[in-house]
C-alpha positions in Angstrom: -10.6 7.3 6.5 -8.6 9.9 8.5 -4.9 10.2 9.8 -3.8 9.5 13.2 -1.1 10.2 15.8 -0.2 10.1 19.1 2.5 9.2 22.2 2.7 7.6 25.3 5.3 9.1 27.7 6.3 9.9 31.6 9.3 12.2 30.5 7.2 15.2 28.7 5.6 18.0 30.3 2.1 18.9 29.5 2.7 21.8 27.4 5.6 19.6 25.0 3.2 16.8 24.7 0.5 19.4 23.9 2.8 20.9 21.3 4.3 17.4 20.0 0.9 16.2 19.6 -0.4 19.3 17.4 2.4 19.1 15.2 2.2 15.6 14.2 -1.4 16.2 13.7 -1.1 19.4 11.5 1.4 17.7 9.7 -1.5 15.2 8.3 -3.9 17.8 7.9 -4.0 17.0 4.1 -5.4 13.6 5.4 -8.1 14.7 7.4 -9.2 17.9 6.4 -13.0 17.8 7.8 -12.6 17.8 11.2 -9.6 17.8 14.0 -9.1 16.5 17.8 -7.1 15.4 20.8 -7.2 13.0 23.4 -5.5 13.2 26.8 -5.6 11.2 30.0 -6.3 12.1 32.9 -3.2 11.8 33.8 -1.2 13.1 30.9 0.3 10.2 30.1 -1.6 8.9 26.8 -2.0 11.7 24.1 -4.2 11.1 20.8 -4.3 12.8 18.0 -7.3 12.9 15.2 -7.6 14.3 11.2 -10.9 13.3 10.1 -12.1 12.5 6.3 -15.6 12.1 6.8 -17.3 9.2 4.9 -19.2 7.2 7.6 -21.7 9.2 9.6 -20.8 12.5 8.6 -22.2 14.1 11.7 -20.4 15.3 14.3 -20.6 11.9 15.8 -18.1 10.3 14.1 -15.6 12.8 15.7 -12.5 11.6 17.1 -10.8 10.1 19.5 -13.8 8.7 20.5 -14.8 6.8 23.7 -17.7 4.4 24.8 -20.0 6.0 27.2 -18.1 5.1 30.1 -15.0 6.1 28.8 -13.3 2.7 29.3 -11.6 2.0 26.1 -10.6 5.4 23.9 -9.6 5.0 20.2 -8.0 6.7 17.1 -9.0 5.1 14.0 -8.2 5.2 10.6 -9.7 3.4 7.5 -13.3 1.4 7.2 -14.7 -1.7 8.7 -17.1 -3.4 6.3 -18.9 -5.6 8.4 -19.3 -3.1 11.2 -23.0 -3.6 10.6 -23.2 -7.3 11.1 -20.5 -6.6 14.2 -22.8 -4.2 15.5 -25.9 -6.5 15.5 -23.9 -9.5 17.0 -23.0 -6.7 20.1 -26.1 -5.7 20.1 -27.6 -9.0 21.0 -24.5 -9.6 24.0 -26.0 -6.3 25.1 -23.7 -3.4 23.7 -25.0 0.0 23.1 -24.7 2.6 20.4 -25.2 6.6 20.4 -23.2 6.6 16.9 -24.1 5.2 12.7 -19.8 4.9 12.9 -17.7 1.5 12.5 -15.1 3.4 15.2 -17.7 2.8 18.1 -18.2 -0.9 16.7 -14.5 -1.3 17.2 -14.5 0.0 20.7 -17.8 -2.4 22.0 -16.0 -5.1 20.2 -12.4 -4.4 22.4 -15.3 -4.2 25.5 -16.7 -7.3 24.4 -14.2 -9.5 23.1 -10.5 -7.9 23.7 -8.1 -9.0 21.3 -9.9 -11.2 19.6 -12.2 -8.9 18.6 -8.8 -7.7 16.1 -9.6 -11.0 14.0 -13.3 -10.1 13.3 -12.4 -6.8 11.7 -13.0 -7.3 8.1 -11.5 -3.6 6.1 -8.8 -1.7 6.2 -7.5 -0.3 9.4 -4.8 1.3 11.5 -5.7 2.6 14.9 -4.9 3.1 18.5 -6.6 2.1 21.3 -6.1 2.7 25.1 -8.1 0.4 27.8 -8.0 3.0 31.0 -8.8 -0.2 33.2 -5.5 -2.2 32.3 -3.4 1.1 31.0 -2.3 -0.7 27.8 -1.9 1.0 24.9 -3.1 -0.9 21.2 -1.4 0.0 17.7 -2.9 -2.8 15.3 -3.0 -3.0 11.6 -4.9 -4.7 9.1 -4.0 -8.4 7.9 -3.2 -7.2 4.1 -1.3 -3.8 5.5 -3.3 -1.2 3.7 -3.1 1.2 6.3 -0.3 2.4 7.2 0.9 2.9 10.4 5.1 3.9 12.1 5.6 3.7 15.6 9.3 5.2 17.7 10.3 3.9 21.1 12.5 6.4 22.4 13.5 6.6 26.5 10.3 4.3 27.2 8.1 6.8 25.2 6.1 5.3 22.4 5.6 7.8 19.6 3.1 7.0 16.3 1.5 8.2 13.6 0.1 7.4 9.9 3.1 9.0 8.5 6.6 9.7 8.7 6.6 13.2 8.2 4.5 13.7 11.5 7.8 12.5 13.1 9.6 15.2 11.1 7.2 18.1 11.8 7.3 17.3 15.8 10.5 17.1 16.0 10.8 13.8 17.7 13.5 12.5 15.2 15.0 13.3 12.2 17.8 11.0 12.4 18.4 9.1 9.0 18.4 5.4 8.2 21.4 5.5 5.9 20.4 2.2 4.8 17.3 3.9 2.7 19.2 4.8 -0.5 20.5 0.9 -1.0 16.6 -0.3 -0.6 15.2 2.5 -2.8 18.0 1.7 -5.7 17.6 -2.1 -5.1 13.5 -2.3 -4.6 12.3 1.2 -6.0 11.0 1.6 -2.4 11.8 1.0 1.0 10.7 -1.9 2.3 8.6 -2.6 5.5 9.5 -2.6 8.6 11.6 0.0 7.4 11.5 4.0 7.0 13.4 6.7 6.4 14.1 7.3 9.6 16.5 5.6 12.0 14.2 2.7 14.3 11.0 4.5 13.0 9.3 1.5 12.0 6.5 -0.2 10.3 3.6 -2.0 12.3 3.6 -5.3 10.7 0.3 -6.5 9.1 -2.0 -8.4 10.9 -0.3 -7.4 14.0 -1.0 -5.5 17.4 1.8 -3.8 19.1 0.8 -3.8 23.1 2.7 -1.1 25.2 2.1 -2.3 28.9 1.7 0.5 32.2 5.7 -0.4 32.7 6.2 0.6 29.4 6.9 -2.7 28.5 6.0 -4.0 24.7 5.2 -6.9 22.5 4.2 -7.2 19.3 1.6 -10.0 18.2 0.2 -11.8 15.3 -3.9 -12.4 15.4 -4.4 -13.2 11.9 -4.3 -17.0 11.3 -4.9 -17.7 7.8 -7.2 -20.5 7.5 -6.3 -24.0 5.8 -8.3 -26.8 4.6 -8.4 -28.7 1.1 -7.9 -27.0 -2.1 -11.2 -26.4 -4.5 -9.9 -28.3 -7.5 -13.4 -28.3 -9.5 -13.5 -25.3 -12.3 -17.1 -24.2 -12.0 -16.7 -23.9 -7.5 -14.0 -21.9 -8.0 -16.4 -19.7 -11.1 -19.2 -19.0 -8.8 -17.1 -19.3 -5.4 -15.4 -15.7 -7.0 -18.5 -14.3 -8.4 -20.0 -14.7 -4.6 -16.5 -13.2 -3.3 -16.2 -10.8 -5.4 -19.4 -9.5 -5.9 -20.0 -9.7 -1.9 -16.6 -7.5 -1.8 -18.0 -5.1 -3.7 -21.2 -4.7 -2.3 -19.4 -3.8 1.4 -17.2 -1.7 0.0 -19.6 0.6 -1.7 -21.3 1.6 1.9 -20.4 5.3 2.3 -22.1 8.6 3.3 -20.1 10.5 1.0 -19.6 10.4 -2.7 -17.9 7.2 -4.2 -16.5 6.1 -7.8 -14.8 3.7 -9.3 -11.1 4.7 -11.1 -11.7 3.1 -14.3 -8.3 2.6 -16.3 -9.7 0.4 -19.0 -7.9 -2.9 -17.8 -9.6 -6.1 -16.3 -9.3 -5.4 -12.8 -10.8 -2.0 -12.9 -12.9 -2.4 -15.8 -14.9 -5.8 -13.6 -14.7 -3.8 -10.5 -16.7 -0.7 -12.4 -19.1 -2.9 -14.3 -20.0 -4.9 -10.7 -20.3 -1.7 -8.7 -22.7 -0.3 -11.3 -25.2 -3.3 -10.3 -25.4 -2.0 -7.2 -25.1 2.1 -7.8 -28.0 3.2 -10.2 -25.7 6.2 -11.1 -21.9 5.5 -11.1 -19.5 7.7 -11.0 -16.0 6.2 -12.8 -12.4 8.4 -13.3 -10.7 8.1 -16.3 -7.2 9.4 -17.6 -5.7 9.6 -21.3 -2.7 10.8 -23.0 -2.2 12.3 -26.4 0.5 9.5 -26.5 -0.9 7.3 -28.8 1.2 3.7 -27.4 -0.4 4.7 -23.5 -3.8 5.6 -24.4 -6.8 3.1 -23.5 -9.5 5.4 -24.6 -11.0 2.3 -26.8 -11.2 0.4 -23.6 -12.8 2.7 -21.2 -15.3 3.5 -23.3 -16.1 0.0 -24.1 -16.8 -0.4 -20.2 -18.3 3.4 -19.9 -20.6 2.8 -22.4 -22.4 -0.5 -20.5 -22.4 1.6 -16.8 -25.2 4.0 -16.3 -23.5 7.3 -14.7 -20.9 9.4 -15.6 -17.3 9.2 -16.5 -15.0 11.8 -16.3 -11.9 11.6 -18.2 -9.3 13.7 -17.9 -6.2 14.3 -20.6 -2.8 14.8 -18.7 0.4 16.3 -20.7 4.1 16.8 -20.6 3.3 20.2 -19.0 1.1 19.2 -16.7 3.6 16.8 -15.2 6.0 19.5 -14.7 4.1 21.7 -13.1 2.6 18.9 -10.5 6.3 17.5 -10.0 7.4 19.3 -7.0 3.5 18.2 -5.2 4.1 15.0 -6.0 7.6 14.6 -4.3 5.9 16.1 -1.6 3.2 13.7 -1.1 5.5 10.8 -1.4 6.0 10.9 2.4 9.3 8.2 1.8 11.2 7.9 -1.6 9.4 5.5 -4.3 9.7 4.8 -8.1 5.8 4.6 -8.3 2.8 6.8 -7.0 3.2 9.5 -10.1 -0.2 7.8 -11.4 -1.9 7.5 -8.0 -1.3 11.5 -7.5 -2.9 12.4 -10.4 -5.8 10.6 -10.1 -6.9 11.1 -6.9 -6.2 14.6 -7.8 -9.3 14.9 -10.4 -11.1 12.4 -8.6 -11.3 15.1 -5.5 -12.1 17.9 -7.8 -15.2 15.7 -9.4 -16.4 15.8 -6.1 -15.5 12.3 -5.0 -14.0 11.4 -1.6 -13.5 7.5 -1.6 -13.0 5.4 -5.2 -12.8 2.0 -5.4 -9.4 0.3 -7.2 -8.1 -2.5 -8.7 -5.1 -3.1 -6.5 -4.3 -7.1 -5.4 -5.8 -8.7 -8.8 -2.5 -8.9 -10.4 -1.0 -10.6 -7.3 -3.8 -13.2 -6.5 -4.1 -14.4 -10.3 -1.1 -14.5 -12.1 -1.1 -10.7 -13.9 2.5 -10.1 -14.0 5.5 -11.5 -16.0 7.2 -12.7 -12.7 4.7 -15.6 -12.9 6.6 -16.7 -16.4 10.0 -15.7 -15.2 10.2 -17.5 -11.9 9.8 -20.7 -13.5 13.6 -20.4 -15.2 15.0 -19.6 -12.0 14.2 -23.1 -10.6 16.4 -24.4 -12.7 18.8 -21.6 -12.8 19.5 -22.3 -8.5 20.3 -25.7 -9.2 23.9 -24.3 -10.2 26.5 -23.5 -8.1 26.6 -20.2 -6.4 30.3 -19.1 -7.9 29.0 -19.3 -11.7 26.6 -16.3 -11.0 29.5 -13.8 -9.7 31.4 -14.6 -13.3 28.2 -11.8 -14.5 29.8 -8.9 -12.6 31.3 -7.3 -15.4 28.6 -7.7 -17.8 27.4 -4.3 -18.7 23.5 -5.3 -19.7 21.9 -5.2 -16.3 20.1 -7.9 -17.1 23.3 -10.3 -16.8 24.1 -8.1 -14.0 21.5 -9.1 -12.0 22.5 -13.2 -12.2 24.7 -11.8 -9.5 22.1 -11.7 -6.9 21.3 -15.7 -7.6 25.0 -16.6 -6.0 22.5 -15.7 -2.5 20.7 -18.6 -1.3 17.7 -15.8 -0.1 14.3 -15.1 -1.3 15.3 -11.1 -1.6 17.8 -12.1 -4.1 15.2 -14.1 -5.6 13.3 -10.8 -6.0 15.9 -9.0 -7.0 16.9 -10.9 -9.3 13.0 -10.7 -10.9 12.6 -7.4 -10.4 14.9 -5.2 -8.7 16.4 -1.9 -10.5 20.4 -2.4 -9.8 22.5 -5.2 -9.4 24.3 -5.0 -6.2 27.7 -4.0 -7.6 26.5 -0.9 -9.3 24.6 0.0 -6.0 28.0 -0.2 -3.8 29.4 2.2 -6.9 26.5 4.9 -6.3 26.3 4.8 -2.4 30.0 4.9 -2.1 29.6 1.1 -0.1 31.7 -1.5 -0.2 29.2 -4.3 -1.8 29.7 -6.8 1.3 27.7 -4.1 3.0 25.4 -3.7 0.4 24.7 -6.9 0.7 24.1 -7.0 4.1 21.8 -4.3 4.2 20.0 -6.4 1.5 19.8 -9.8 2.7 20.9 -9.4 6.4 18.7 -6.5 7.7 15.7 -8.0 5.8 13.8 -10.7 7.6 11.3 -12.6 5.0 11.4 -16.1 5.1 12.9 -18.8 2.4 9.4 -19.0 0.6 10.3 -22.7 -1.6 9.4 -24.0 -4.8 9.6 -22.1 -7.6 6.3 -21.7 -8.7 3.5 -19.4 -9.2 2.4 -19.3 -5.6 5.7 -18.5 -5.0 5.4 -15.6 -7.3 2.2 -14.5 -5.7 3.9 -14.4 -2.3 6.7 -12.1 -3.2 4.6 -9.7 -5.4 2.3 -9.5 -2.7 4.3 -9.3 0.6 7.0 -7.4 -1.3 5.9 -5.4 -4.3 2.0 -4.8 -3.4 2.8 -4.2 0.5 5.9 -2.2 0.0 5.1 -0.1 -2.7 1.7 -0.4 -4.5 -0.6 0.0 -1.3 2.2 2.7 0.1 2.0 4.5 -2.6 -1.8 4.7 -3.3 -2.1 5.3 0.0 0.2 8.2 0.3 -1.0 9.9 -2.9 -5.0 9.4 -2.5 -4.9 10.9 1.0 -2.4 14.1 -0.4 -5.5 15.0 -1.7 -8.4 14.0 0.7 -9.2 10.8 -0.7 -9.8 7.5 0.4 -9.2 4.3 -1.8 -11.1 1.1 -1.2 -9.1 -2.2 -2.8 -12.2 -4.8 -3.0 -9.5 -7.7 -4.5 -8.1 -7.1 -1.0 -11.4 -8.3 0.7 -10.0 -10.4 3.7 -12.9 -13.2 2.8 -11.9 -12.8 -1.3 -8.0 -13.2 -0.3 -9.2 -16.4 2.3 -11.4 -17.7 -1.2 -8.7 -16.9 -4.0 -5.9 -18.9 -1.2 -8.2 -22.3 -1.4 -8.1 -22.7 -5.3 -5.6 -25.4 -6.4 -3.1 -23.5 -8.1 -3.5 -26.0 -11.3 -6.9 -23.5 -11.9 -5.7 -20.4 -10.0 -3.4 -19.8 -12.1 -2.7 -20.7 -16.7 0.3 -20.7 -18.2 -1.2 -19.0 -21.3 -3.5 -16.3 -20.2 -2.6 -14.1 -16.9 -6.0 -13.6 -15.0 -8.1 -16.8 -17.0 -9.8 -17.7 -13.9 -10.9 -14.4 -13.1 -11.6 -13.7 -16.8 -13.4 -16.8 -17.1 -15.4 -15.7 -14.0 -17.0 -12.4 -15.5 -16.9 -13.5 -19.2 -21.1 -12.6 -19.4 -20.1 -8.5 -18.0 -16.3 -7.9 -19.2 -15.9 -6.7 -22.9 -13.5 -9.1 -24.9 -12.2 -5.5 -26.0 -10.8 -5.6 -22.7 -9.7 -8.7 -21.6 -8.5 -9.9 -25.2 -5.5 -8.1 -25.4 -1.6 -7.6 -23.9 -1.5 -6.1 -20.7 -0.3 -2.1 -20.3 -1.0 -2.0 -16.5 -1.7 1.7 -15.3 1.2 3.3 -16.9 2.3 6.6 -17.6 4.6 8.3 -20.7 6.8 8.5 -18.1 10.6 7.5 -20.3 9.5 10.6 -22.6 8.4 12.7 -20.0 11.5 12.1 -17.5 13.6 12.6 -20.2 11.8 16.5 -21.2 12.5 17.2 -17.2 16.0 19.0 -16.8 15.8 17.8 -12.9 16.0 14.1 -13.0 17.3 13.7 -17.0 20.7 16.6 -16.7 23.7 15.0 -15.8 25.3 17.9 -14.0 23.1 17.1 -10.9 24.5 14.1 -10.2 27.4 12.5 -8.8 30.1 10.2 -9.5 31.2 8.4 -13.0 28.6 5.3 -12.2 25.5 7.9 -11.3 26.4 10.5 -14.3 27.0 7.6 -17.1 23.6 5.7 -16.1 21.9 9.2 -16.5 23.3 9.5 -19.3 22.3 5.7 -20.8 18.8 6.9 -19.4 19.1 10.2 -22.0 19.8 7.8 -24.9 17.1 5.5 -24.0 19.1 2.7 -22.7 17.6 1.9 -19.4 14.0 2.6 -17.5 12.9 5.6 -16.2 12.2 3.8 -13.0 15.6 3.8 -12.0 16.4 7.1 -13.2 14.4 8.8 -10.6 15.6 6.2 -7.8 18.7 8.2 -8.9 17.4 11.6 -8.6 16.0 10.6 -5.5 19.4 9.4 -4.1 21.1 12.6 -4.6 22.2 14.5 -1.5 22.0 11.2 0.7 25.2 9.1 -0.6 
């Protein structure tokens, strides 16, 4: 797990692609705080840039870039391959050799091997680049779920990346504004991918390669192809089918030289994850956090899951004042503007200081299995788009923003579908607090935004927007982002490539019950996972954040904002009228409209 950055250019001079390089790289110190180093071609025209966390191989092996022996193929790598073992054996026998314990030289002899194809084999979570001296072209490529990130910036046939946006701040090489980002933070509570910040700074998408040719010529491909075949329709396949997954999941996801844990918030997800891991780890090491709030604190349950888990458990009790004074380091380590992450930060912030540097989470179970009301409240809206388009914009003047929002269903468009579920503002009051006119707000929504028309409205449906829209834009961000603030790496086992393929074949008639989010996966681990924990209404990993928002004179006094729209909704915040969420998408906006 590290940070990464680099350029491809025939414009620069030595010394400015020496000092453009350095800056991006100190910029994501935080990231990689073990070990540091840079790449540069023979010819100057390929620069790469390297923060190391070490968890693999902590020698001074694993330091990067890194090259095979011949120095054909040169790589920056971020994130873990879990089956670099079996990769390596498979190599081995075609007749590859090693001088490293790393997955980064697996990746190379694979490129050597196999070229891209070798992409598809990767099973973990991975952004790097890679430059093939022999053909000149230059590899960005991302995992297939998109839980590393990874921004690339094609300026003047120069190709300019990095893990994170503010490397492209810190160098210098743009600080122009996409003044689209203040519409997608108060419609979404984040910016969605491909998007930044940053005018054409953009996302790589997952499961893709971008390929920048010796012309400086690009193309960017898809080698994930999500396998199809007949659904599993018996109850006890699927059972044992996830207990294999899962269980297999876990097991690659706990290789690491360094120390590893298991946050443990007292819900299923995490709770199953720390109770599996401990088969494997004779002495676990699980993070806990509590609040003297009584409605927020699971105490009860992560105990009841402690207390079966040979190890130790460190729990940690966060207050008002303690969010106050971490506030400003949290904005900071946000990287882009988001409504979530708060919970991440502090987390991974006591997880470092028990001397951890990777934890497993329970990010993805929610989205594969039904966890969130979306899967209840998309069912209405099937019936809701079999009326015509002009009744919804008859909502307009509604003041509850939840008859506000029927607005978005006069758009035949999967974002408004979304939106509609689970966005913050209706598209009116957006075009009131950005100063738009709300045509333009709606094509920044529905125009600028390519996601395909998804179909029924169903559960799968549901799992496809909370995953490629919620969990890829915001969850997995966010975590990211926050973990690596502090020098930590999260591992996301429900993400397992082969657990995603598995969770994909069951017929959605089992994958998913009308009565009880998660049954299957419940059902799964009944013998291991306390009823305490699974028999009861979900809280999700929440802070006493409407209280806490409220007590902080930055986002919750009126004076800071602007306009009668932005100071009346702060206001309605103050008195408990509407989520914090969108209260500090406000804050957030201020200075940009």
């Amino acid at each position: 797990m590290c940070r990464i950055a680099g350029l491809v250019t025939n414009a620069l001079q030595e010394n400015e692609i020496k000092q453009t390089v350095n800056a991006m790289c100190n910029a994501l110190k935080h990231g990689g705080p073990d070990d540091e180093g840079v790449y540069y071609s023979t010819d100057t025209r390929v620069a790469f840039g390297h923060r190391r966390l070490s968890i693999i191989d902590l020698s001074a092996n694993g330091h990067q870039p890194m090259a095979d022996t011949r120095q054909i193929a040169w790589i920056t790598f971020n994130g873990e391959i879990y089956n670099y073992r079996e990769l390596k054996i498979e190599l081995q026998l075609l007749g590859a050799t090693f001088n490293t314990g790393t997955d980064t030289e697996v990746i190379i002899q694979a490129y050597l091997y196999w070229g891209t194809n070798s992409f598809s084999k990767l099973r973990g979570m991975f952004a790097f680049a890679l430059y093939d001296t022999t053909t000149e072209a230059i590899y960005l490529v991302r995992d297939i779920t998109g839980i590393k990130p990874l921004y690339y910036y094609v300026h003047n046939s120069q190709l300019y990346f990095a893990s994170e946006i503010k490397a492209f701040k810190a160098a210098a090489i743009t600080k122009d504004e996409d003044t689209r980002w203040p519409v997608w933070l108060l419609a979404f509570g984040h910016i969605p991918e491909p998007y930044t910040t940053l005018k054409n700074v953009l996302s790589i998408p997952k499961g893709h390669f971008l390929c920048w040719d010796k012309s400086g010529i690009y193309t960017i491909t898809n080698y994930h192809k999500p396998s199809t075949g007949n659904y599993i329709t018996d109850l006890e396949t699927a059972r044992l089918g996830l207990q294999t997954h899962l269980k297999t999941a876990i097991r690659r996801q706990l290789i690491a030289d360094a120390p590893i844990g298991v946050f443990l918030s007292g819900g299923i997800d995490s709770s199953l994850l720390a109770l599996l891991a401990s088969e494997e780890i004779e002495q676990l090491k699980t993070i806990s956090i509590f609040f003297n709030e009584q409605q927020y604190d699971e105490r009860t349950y992560q105990h009841a899951v402690a207390d079966k888990i040979r190890g130790q458990n460190f729990t940690h009790l966060i207050k008002q004042q303690d969010f106050e004074e971490a506030f400003p380091q949290v904005l900071n380590a946000m990287d882009m503007p988001t409504t979530d992450g708060i919970n991440s930060w502090f987390i991974s912030n006591y997880a470092r200081k028990d001397g951890l540097k990777t934890v497993l989470s329970g990010i993805g179970a929610d989205e594969l299995f039904g966890g969130y009301p979306s899967f209840n409240r998309i069912k209405p809206l099937r019936y809701l788009k079999v009326l015509p388009a002009a009744i919804f914009t008859l909502t307009k003047p509604f003041s509850n923003d939840r008859y506000k929002k029927l607005a978005y269903l006069e758009n035949n468009n999967t974002i408004a579908d979304y939106l509609f579920l689970r966005g913050l503002y209706a598209a009116a009051d957006i075009a009131k607090l950005t100063a738009m006119d709300e045509d333009e707000v709606k094509g920044i929504l529905f125009d600028d935004i390519d996601i395909p028309k998804v179909g029924a409205y169903n559960k799968l449906q549901a799992s496809w927007m909370e995953t490629n829209l919620y969990m890829q834009n915001q969850l997995l961000r966010d975590t990211d982002m926050m973990s690596m603030s502090h020098g930590l790496e999260v591992r996301v086992p429900y993400l397992d490539e082969d657990f995603q393929e598995y969770a994909a074949q069951l017929h959605p008639g089992i994958r998913f019950d009308n009565n009880q989010p998660k049954k299957i996966l419940i059902d799964s681990f009944k013998d291991i996972l306390p009823e305490a924990v699974w028999n009861r209404p979900k809280m999700g990993f929440t802070f006493p954040l409407q209280q806490w928002m409220k007590d902080n004179k930055a986002i919750s006094d009126t004076t800071h904002y602007h306009g009668k729209t932005a100071k009346r909704l702060i206001n309605d915040f103050n008195n408990g009228r509407i989520h914090w969420s969108r209260a500090f998408a406000l804050y957030q906006i201020q200075g940009h409209v």
